[in-house]
C-alpha positions as CSV (number, residue, x, y, z in Angstrom):
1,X,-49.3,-6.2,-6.3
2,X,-47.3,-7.1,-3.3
3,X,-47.8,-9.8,-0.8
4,X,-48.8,-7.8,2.2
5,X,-51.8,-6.1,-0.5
6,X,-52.9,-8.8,-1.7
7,X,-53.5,-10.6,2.1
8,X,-55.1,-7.2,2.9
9,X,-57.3,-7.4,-0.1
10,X,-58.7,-10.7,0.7
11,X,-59.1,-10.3,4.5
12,X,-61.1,-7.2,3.1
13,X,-63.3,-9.2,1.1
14,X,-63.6,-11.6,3.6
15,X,-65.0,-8.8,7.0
16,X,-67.0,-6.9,4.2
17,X,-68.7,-10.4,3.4
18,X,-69.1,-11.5,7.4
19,X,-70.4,-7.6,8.1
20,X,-73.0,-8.3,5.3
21,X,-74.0,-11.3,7.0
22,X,-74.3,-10.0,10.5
23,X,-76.1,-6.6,8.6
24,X,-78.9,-9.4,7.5
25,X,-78.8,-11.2,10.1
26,X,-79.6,-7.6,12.5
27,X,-82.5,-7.2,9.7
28,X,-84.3,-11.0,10.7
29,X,-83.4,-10.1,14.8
30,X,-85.6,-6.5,13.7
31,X,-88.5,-8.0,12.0
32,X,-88.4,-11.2,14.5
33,X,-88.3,-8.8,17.8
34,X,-90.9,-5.8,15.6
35,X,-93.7,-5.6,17.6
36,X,-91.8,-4.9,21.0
37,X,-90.0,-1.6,19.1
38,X,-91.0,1.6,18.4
39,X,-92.3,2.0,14.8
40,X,-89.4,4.8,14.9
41,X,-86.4,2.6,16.0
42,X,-87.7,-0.2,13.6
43,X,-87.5,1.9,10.6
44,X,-84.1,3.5,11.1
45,X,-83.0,0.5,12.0
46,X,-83.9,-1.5,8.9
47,X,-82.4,1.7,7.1
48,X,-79.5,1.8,9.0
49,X,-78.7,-2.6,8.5
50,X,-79.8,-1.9,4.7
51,X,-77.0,0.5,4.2
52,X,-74.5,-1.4,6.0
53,X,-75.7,-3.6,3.6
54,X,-75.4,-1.8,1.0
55,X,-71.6,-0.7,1.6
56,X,-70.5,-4.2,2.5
57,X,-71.4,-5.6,-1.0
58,X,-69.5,-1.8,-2.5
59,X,-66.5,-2.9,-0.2
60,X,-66.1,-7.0,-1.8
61,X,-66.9,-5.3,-5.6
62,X,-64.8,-2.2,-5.0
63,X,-62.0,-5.0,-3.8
64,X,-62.2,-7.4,-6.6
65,X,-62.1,-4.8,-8.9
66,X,-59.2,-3.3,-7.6
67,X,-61.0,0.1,-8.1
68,X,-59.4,3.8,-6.4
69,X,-62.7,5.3,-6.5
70,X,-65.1,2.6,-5.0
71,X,-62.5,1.9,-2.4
72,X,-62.4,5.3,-1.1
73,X,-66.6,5.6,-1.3
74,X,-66.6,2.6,0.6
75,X,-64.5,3.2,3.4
76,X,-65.5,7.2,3.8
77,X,-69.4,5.6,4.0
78,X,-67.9,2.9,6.3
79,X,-66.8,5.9,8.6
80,X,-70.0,8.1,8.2
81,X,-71.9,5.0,9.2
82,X,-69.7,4.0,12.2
83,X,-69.2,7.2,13.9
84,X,-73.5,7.9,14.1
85,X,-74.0,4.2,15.3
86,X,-70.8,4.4,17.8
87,X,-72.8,7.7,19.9
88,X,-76.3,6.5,19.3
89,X,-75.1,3.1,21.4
90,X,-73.3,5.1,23.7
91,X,-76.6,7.2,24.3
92,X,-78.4,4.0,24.0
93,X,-76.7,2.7,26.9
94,X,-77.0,5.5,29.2
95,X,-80.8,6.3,28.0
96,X,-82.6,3.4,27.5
97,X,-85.1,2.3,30.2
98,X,-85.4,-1.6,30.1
99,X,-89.3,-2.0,29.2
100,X,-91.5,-3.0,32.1
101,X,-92.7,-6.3,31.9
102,X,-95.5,-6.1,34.7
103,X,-96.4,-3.3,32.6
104,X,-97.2,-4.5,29.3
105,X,-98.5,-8.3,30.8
106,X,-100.9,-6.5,33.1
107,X,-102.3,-4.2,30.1
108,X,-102.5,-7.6,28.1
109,X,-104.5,-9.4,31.2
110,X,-106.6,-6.4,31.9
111,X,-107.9,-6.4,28.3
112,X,-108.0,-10.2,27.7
113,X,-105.0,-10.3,25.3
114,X,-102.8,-12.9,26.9
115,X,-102.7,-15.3,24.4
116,X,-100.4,-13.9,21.8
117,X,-97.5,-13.0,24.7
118,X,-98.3,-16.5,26.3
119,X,-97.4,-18.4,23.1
120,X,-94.7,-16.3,22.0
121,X,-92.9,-15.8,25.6
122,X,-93.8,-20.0,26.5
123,X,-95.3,-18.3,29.6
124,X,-98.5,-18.7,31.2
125,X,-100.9,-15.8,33.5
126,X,-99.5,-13.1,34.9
127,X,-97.2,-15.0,37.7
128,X,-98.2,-18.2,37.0
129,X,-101.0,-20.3,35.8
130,X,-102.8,-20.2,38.8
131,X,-104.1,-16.7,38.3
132,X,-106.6,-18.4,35.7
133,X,-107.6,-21.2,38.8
134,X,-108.4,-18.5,41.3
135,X,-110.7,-16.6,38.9
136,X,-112.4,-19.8,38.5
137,X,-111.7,-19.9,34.3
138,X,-110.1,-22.7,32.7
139,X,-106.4,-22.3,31.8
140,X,-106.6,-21.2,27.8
141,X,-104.8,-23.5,24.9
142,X,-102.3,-20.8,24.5
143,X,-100.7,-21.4,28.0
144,X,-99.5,-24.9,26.7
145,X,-96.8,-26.2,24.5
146,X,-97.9,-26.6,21.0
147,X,-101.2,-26.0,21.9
148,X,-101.2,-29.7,23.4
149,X,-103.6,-29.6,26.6
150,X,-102.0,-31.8,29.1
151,X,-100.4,-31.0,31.8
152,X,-96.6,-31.7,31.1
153,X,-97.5,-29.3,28.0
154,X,-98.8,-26.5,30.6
155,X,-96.3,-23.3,30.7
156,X,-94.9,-23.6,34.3
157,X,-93.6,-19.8,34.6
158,X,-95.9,-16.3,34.5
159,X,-95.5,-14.2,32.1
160,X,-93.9,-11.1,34.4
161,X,-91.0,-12.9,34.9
162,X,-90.5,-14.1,31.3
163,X,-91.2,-10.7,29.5
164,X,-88.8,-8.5,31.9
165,X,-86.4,-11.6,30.9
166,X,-86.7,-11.4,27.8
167,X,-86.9,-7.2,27.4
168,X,-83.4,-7.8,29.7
169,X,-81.6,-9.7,27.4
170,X,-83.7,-8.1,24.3
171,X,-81.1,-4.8,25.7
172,X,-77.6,-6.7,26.0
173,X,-78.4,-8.1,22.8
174,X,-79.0,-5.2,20.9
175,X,-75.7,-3.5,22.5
176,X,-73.6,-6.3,21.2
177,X,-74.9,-6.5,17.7
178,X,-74.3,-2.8,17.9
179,X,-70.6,-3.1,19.0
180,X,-70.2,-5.9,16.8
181,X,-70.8,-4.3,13.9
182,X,-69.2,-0.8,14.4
183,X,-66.1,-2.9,15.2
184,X,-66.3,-4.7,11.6
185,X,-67.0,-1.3,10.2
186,X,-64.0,0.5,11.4
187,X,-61.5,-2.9,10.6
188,X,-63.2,-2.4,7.2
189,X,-63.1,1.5,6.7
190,X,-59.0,0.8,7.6
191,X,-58.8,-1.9,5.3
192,X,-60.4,0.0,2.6
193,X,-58.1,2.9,3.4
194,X,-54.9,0.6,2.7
195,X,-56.4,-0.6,-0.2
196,X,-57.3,2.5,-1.8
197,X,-53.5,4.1,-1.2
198,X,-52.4,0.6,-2.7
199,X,-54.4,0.5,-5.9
200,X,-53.6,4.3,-7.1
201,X,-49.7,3.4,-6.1
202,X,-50.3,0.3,-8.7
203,X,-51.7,2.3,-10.9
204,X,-48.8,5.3,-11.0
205,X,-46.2,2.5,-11.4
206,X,-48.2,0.7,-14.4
207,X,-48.3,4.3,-15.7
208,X,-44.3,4.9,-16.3
């Protein structure tokens, strides 16, 4: 096997191990971020990371093994996967209307729900914790820091402001983990491509 192959073959091994990573990595950002998804986009999502998954494990044994066959699997399934993810972010970006974060903190304060959002977004009220003072109720243990009641524990920001913030960032993050990993599936569908041409020409010369 010549020089050039084998560098190919281990910067293969190498992006089909980081894309695995990132793949589990986009699977703890899912079930971290869960419950401010769709049940819909959660599930194909999971399926979606699971079979990048999947192929990026294929891709490092397929590699090592120096097989045709699990090469060429790999980096068609590489393709099939890319080109679905490449239009659904494109349509992503042009589609997707940034939750409302007034929205979902007024249906939290209207039904008395606050303190799961004011623990989990460090926020307190729905502008501030002032909107407990002027209804005359005492500021609630979720609205501080560890749970500590004192006042250099107390959330300082409303809740509004930090849940649009975070939906915000929830959207540029999900774009680049999409671009991200589209990018190291077509660098390993044309590594995989090399290396499958490369291993059947080994194989026709160790034939004669």
């Amino acid at each position: 096997m010549g020089c050039a192959t084998t560098s190919v073959k281990i910067t293969s091994i190498v992006l089909n191990a980081i894309l695995g990573f990132l793949a589990v990595g986009a699977i703890g950002w899912i079930a971290y971020n869960a419950d401010t998804e769709t049940e819909e986009f959660v599930i194909a999502a999971y399926i979606a990371c699971s079979v990048i998954l999947l192929f990026a494990l294929l891709g490092i044994f397929a590699a090592i093994r120096e097989s045709v066959i699990l090469t060429a699997t790999s980096a068609v399934f590489l393709l099939i996967l890319a080109i679905p993810q490449i239009v659904s972010t494109c349509l992503f970006l042009h589609q997707y209307d940034v939750k409302s974060g007034q929205e979902m903190v007024e249906l939290a304060w209207q039904a008395n729900n606050m303190d799961a959002l004011q623990q989990k977004h460090e926020c307190c009220g729905q502008t501030s914790a002032q909107d407990y003072v002027h209804l005359s109720q005492l500021i609630p243990p979720s609205c501080y820091a560890d749970l500590q009641q004192t006042p250099d524990h107390l959330y300082v920001e409303g809740c509004i402001e930090k849940l649009q913030s975070f939906y915000e960032s929830d959207k540029q993050r999900f774009i680049i983990v999409s671009w991200v990993l589209v990018a190291f599936e077509l660098i390993c569908f044309a590594l995989a491509v090399f290396l499958a041409v490369s291993f059947q020409n080994k194989q026709r010369r160790m034939e004669f």
